[in-house]
Structure formats: structure tokens, C-alpha cells
LUMTI-123069 format. One record per residue: residue number from 0; x, y, z of N, C-alpha, C in turn. Coordinates in Angstrom, 2 decimals. Layout:
<vogus>
<vogu><pos>NUM</pos><n_u>X</n_u><n_v>Y</n_v><n_w>Z</n_w><ca_u>X</ca_u><ca_v>Y</ca_v><ca_w>Z</ca_w><c_u>X</c_u><c_v>Y</c_v><c_w>Z</c_w></vogu>
...
</vogus>
This chain:
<vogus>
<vogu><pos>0</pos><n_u>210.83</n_u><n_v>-46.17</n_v><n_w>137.39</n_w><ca_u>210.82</ca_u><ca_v>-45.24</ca_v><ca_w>136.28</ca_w><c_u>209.76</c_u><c_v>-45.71</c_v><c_w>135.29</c_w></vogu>
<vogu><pos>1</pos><n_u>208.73</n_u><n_v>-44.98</n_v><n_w>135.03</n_w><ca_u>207.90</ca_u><ca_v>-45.15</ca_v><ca_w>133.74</ca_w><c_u>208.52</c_u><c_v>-45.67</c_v><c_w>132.41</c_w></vogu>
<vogu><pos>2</pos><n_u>207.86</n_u><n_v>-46.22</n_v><n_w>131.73</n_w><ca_u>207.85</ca_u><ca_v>-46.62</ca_v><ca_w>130.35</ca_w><c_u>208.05</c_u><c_v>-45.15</c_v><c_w>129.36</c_w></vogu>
<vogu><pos>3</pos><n_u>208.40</n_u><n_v>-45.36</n_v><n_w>128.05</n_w><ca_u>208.91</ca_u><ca_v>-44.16</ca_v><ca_w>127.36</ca_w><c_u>207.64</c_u><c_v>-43.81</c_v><c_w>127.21</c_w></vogu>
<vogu><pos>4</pos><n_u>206.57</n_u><n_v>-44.35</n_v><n_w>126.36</n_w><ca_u>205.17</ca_u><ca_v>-43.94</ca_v><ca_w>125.77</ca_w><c_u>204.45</c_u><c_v>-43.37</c_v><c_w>127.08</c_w></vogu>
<vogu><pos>5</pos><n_u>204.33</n_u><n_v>-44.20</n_v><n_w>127.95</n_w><ca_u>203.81</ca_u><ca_v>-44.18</ca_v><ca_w>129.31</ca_w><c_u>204.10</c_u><c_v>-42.67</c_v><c_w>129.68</c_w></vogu>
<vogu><pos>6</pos><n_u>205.51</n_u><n_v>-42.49</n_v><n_w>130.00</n_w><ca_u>205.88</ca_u><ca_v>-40.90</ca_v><ca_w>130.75</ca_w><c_u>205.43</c_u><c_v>-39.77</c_v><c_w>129.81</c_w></vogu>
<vogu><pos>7</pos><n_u>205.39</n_u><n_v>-39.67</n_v><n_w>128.74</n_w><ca_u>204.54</ca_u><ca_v>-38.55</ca_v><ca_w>127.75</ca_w><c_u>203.33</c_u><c_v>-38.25</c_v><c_w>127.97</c_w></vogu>
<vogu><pos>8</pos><n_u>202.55</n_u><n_v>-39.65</n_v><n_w>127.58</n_w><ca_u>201.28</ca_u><ca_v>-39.94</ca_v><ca_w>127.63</ca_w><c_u>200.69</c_u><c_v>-39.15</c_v><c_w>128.78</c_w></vogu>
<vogu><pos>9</pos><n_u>200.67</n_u><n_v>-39.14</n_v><n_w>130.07</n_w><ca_u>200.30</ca_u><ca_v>-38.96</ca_v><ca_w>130.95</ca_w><c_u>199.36</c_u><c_v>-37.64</c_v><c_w>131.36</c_w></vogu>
<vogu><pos>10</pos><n_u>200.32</n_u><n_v>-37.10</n_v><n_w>130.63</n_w><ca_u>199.82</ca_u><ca_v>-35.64</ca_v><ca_w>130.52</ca_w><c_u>199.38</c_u><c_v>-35.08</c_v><c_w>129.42</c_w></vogu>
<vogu><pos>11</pos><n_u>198.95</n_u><n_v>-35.23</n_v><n_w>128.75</n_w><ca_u>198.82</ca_u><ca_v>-35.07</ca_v><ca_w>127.26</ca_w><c_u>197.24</c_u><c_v>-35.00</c_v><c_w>127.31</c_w></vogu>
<vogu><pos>12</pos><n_u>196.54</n_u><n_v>-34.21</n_v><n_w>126.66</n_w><ca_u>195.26</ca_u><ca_v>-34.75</ca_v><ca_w>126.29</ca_w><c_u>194.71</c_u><c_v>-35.58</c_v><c_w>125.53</c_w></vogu>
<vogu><pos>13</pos><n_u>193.78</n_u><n_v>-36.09</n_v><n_w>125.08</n_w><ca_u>193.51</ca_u><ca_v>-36.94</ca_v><ca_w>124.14</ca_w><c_u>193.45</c_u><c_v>-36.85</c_v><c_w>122.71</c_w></vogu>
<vogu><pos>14</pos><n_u>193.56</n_u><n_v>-35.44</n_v><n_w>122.42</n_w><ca_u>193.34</ca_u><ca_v>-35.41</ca_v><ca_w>120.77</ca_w><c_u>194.52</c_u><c_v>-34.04</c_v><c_w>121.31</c_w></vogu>
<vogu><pos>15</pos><n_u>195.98</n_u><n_v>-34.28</n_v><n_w>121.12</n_w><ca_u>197.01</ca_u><ca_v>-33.09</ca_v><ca_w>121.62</ca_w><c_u>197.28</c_u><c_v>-32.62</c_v><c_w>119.86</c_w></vogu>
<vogu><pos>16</pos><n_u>196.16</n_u><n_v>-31.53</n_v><n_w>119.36</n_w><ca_u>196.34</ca_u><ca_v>-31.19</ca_v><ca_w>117.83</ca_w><c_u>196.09</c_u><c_v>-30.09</c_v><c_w>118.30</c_w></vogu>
<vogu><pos>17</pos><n_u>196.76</n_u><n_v>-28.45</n_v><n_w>118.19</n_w><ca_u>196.91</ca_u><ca_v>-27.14</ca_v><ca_w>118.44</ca_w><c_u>195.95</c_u><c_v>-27.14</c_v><c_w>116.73</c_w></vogu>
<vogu><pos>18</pos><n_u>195.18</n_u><n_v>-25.80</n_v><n_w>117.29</n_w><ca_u>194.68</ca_u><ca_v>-24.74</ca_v><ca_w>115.83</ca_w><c_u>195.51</c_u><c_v>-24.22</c_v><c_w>115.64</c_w></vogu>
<vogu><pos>19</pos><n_u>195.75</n_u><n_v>-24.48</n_v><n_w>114.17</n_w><ca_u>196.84</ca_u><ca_v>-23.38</ca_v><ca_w>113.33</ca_w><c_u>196.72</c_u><c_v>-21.98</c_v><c_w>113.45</c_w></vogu>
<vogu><pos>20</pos><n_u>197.61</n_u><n_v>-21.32</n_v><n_w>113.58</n_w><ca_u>198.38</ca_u><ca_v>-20.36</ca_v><ca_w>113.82</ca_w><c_u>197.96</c_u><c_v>-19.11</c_v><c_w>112.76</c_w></vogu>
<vogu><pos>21</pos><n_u>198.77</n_u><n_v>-19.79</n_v><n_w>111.72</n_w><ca_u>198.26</ca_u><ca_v>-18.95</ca_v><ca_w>110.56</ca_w><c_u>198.14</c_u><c_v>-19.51</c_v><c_w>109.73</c_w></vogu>
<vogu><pos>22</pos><n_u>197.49</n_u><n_v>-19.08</n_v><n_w>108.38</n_w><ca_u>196.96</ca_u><ca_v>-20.05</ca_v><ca_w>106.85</ca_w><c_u>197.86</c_u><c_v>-20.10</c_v><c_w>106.21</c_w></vogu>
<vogu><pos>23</pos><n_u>198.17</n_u><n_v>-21.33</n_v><n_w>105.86</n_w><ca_u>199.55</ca_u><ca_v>-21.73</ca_v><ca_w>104.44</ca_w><c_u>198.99</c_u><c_v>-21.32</c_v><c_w>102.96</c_w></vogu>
<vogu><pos>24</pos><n_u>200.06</n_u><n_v>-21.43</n_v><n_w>102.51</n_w><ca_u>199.88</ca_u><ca_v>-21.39</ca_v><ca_w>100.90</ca_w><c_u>199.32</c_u><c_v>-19.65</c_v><c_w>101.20</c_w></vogu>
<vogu><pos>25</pos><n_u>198.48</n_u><n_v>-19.37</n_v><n_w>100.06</n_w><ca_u>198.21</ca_u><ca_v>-18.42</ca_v><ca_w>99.66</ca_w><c_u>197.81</c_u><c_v>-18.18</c_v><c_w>98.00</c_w></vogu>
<vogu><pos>26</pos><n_u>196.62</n_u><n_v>-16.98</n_v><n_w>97.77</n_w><ca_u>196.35</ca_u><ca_v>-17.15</ca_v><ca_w>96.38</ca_w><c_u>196.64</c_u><c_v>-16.08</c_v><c_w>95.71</c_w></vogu>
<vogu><pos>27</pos><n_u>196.50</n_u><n_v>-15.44</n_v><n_w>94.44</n_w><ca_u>196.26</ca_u><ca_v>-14.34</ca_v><ca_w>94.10</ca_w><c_u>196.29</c_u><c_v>-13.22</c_v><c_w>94.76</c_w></vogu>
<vogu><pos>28</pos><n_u>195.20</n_u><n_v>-13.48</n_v><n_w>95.43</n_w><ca_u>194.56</ca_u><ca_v>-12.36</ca_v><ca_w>96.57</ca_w><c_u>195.74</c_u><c_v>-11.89</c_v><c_w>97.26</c_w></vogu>
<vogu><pos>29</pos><n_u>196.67</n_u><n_v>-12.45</n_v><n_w>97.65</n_w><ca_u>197.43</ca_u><ca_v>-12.55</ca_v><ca_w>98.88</ca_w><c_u>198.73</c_u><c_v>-11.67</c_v><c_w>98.60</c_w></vogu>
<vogu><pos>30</pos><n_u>198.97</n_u><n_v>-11.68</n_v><n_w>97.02</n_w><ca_u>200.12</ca_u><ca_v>-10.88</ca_v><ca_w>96.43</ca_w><c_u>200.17</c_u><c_v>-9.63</c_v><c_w>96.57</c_w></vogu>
<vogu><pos>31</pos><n_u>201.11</n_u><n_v>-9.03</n_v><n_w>97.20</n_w><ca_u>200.90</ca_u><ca_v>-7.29</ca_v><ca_w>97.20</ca_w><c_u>201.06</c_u><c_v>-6.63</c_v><c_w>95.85</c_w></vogu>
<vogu><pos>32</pos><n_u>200.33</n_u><n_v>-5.56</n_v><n_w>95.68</n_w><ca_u>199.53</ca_u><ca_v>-5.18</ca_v><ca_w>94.83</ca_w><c_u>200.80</c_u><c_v>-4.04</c_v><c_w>94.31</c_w></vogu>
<vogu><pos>33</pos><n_u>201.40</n_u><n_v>-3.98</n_v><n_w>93.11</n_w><ca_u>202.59</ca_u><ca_v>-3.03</ca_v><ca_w>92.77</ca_w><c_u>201.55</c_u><c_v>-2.15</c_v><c_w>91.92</c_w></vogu>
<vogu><pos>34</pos><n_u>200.82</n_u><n_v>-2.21</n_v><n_w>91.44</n_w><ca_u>200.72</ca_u><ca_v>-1.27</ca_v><ca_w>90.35</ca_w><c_u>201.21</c_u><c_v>-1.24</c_v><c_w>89.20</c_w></vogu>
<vogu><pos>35</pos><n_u>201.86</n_u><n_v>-0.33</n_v><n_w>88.86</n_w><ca_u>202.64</ca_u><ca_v>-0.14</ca_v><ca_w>87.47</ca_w><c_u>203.59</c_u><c_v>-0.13</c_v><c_w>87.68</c_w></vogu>
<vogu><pos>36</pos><n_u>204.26</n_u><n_v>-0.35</n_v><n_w>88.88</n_w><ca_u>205.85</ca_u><ca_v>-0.32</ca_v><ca_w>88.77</ca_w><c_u>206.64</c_u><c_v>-1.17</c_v><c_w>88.18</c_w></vogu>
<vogu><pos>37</pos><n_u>206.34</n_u><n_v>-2.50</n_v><n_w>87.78</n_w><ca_u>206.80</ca_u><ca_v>-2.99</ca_v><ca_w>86.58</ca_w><c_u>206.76</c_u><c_v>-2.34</c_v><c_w>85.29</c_w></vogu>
<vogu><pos>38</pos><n_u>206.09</n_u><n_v>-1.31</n_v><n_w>84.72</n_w><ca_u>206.02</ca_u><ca_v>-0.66</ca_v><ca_w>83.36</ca_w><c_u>206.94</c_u><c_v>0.25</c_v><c_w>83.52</c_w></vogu>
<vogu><pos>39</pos><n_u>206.75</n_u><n_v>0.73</n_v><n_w>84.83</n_w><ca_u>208.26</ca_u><ca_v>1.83</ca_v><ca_w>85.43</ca_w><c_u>209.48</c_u><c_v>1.57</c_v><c_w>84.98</c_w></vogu>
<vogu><pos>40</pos><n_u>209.55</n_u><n_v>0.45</n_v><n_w>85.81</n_w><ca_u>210.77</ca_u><ca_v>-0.27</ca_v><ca_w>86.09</ca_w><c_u>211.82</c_u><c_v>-0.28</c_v><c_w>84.00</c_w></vogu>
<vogu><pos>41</pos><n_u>210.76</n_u><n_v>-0.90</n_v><n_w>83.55</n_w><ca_u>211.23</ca_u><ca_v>-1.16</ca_v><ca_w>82.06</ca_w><c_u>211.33</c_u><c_v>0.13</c_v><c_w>81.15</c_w></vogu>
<vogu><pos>42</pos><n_u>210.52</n_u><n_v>0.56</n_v><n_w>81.71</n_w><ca_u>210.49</ca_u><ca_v>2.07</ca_v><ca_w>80.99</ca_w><c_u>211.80</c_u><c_v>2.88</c_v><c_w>81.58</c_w></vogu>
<vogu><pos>43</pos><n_u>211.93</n_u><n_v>2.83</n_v><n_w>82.68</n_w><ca_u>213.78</ca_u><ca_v>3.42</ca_v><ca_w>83.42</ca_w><c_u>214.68</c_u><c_v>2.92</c_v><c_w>82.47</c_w></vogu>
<vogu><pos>44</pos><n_u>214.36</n_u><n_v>1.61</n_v><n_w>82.86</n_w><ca_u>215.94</ca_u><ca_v>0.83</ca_v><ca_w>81.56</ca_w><c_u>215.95</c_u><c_v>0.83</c_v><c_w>80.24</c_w></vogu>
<vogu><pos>45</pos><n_u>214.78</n_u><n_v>1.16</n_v><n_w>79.45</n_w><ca_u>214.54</ca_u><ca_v>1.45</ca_v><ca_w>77.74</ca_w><c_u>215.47</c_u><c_v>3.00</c_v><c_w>77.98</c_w></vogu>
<vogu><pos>46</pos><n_u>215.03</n_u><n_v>3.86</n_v><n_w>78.87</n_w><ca_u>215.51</ca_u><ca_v>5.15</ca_v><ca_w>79.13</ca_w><c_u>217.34</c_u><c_v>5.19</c_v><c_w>78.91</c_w></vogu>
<vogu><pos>47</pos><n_u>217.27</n_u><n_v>4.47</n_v><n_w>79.64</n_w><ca_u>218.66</ca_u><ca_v>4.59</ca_v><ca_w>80.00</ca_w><c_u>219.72</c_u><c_v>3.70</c_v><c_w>78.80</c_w></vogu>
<vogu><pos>48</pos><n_u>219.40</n_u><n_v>2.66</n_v><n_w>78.41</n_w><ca_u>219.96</ca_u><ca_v>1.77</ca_v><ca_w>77.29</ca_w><c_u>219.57</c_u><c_v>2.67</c_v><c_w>76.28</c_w></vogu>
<vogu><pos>49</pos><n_u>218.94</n_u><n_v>3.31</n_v><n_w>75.79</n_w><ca_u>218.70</ca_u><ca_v>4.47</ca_v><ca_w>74.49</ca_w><c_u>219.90</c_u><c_v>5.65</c_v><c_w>74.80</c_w></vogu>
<vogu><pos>50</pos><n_u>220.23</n_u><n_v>6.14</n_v><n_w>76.39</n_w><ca_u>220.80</ca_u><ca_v>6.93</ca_v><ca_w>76.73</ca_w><c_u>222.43</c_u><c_v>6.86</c_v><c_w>76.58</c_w></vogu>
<vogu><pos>51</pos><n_u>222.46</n_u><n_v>5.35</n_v><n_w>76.87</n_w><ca_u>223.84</ca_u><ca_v>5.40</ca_v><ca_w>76.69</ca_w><c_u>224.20</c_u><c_v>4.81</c_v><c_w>75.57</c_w></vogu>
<vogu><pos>52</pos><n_u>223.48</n_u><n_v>3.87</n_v><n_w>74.26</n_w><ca_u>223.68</ca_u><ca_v>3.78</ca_v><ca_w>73.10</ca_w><c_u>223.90</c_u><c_v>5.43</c_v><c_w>72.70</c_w></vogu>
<vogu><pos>53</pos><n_u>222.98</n_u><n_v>6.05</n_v><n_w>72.48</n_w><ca_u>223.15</ca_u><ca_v>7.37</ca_v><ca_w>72.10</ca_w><c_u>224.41</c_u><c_v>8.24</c_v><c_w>72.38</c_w></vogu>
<vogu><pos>54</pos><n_u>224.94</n_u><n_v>8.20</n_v><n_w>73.61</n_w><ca_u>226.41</ca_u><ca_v>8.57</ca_v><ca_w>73.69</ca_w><c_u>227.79</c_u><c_v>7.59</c_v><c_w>73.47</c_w></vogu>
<vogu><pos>55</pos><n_u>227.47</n_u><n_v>6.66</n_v><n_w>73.29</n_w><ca_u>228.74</ca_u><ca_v>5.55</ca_v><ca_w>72.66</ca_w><c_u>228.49</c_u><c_v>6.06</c_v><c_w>71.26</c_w></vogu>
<vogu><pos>56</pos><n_u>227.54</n_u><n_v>5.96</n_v><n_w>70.40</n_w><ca_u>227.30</ca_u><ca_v>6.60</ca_v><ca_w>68.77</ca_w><c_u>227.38</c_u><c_v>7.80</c_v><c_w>68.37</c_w></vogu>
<vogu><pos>57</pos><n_u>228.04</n_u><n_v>8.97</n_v><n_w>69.47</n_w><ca_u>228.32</ca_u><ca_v>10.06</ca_v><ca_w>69.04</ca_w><c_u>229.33</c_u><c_v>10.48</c_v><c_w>68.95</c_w></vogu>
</vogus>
């Protein structure tokens, strides 16, 4: 029976380092792009918190 290092080794090439796959991290660039739906978003809930103050005060 082979040695532990030995039985791996054997078959392996000499530099056994695969090209990455896909790119890590990520920048700016990489963020999907919403638009204004954050101004939406706040503008719904100003809507609605005015809406229902307004009917608790009547």
C-alpha cells in the first residue's frame, strides 16, 4: 500500500490550482440599480402614517 502523500500525489499535476469560477467581492457597479423606489417606498408610508393619524384625530 502507498504512503498517504505518495497515493494523492500521483496523479495530480504539478501546479493542481483550478481558474476561478466566478469574481468575489464586488463594487458599486455590481449593485442592482432600483431607481426611485426608495423615495416610493417612503413616500407610501408618509401616505399612509398621515392617513391613519388623520382618522384616529377625527
Amino acid at each position: 500500500m502507498a504512503g498517504g502523500d505518495d497515493f494523492y500525489s500521483k496523479d495530480r499535476p504539478e501546479h493542481p490550482q483550478m481558474a476561478e469560477d466566478r469574481p468575489r467581492g464586488g463594487g458599486p457597479e455590481d449593485r442592482p440599480t432600483t431607481g426611485h423606489r426608495h423615495a416610493l417606498i417612503w413616500f407610501v408610508v408618509a401616505v399612509v402614517v398621515i392617513l391613519v393619524l388623520f382618522f384616529i384625530f377625527i
